[in-house]
N, C-alpha and C positions, 0 to 999 in steps of 0.2 A: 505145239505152238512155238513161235518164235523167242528166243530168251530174252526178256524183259530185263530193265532198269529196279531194282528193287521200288521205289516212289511210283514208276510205270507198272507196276505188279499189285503195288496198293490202289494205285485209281482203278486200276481192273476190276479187282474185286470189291472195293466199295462200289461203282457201279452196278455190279452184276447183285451185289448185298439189295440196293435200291430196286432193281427190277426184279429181284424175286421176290420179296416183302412188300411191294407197292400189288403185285399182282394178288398174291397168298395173303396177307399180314405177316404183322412180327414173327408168330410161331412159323412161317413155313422157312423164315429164314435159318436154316442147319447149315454148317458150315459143310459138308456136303452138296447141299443145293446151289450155294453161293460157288462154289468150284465146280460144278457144273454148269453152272449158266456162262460163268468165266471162261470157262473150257479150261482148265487149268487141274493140275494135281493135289489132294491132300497137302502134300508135302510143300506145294509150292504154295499153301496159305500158310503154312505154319512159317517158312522161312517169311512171307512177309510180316505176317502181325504175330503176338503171342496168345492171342486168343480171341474169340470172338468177341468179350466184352471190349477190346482193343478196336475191332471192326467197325463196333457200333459206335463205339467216342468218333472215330476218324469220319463215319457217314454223319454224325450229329454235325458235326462241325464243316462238312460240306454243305450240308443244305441250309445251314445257320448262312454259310458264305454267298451261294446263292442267293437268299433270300434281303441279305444286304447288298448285293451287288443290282438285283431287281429294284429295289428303293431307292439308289442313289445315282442309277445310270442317269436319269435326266434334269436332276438339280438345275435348274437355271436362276442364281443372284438376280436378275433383272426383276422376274417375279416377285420378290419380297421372301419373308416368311411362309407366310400364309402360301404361296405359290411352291414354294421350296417342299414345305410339307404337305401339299395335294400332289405334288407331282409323286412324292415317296410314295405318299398313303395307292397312289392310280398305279402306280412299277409294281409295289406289291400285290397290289389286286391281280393285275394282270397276270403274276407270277404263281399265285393261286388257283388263277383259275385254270394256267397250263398246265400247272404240276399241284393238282388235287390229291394226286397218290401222296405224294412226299409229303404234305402236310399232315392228311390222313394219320400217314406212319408216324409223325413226329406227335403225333397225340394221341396214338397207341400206345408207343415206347413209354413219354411219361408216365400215363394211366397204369401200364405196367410196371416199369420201374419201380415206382410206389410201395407195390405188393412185394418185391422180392428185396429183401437188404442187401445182397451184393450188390445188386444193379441201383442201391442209392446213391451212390456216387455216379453215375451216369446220367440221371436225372438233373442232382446239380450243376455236374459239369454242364449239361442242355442249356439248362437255365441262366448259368451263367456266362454262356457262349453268347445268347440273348440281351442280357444284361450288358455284354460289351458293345452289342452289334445297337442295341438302341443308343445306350453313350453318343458311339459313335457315330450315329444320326444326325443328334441334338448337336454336338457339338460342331458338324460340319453344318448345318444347316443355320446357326447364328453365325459363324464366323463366315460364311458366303456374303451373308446380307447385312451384315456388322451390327448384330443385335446382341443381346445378351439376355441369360434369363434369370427372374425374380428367384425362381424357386433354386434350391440345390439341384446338379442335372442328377445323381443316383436317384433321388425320389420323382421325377419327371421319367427316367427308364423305367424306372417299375410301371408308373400310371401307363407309361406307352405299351407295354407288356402286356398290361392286365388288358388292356383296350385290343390289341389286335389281336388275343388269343381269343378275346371273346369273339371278335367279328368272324376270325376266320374257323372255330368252332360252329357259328351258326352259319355262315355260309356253306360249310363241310352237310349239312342237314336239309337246306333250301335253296343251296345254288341262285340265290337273288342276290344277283351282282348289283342290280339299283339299288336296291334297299342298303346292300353294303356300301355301296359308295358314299350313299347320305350318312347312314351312321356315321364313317369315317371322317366326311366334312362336319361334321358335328366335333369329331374329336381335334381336329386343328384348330376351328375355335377358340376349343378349351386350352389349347395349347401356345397358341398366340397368346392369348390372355397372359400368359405367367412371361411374356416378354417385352423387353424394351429397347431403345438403342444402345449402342455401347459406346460409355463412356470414353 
């Protein structure tokens, strides 16, 4: 294959990491398979990452990235709050329900990571890739519509965490895209509530 950009050699094979593991799950991802679906050498993963635990950080943190760039494509101010966060909570739906696999994987990885202490640090890292990407939600989404919020936002990204792993856990099980969307407007709501104007 043609010689890659080292950055251009990491998006390769983090993609190729996604489409083997989204097909197989986590175990079929071997750094072997992953440089095969790449079409790529051994040698040319090792030159890009230092190891597959390396691979998995860099795939956490893209799908983390997508999945905030799916929430926040259609923000529109005019809407309000309450508009701001139905349009996130509907971008990620819809990003769910394209990419089922990815999700899937990223709540294998946890459940896994779990069980093995090396891979604890991986899991956190997950988490708190999350953790910035809700942040950084809340915090665009009052400053669009010039609100502010009652509660601290760290304990408001948690509550949003805890609420779209569950929905999109149980959407991963029944595929009831209606039933999630209501839950979901259930959770803006609750989320409006801890806001007001800004001062």
């Amino acid at each position: 294959m043609p010689r890659l950009a080292l950055e251009d050699r990491r998006a390769a094979l983090v993609d190729a990491a996604l489409r083997v593991m989204v097909r197989g799950g986590l175990a079929a991802g071997t750094t072997r398979a992953i440089v095969a679906e790449a079409g790529m050498s051994l040698a040319s993963f090792h030159y890009a990452f230092s190891s597959r635990d390396e691979l998995l950080r860099e795939m956490v943190h893209g799908v983390v990235g997508q999945e905030f760039g799916a929430a926040t494509a259609q923000l529109d101010p005019e809407e309000g709050l309450a508009g701001c966060l139905r349009q996130a909570a509907a971008g990620y739906l819809e990003h769910l329900e394209r990419e089922p696999g990815h999700e899937q994987l990223m709540l294998e990885l946890t459940l896994h990571a779990l069980r093995v202490p090396t891979l604890r640090g991986l899991v956190t890292e997950q988490y708190r890739a999350y953790t910035e990407a809700a942040t950084r939600l809340l915090e665009q989404a009052a400053q669009l519509t010039g609100t502010q919020w009652r509660r601290p936002i760290p304990e408001l990204a948690r509550l949003l965490i805890t609420l779209v792993d569950g929905a999109t856990t149980t959407w991963l099980v029944d595929r009831d895209t209606a039933a999630t969307r209501v839950a979901l407007e259930s959770a803006v709501e609750v989320f409006v509530a801890h806001a007001v104007p800004a001062s």
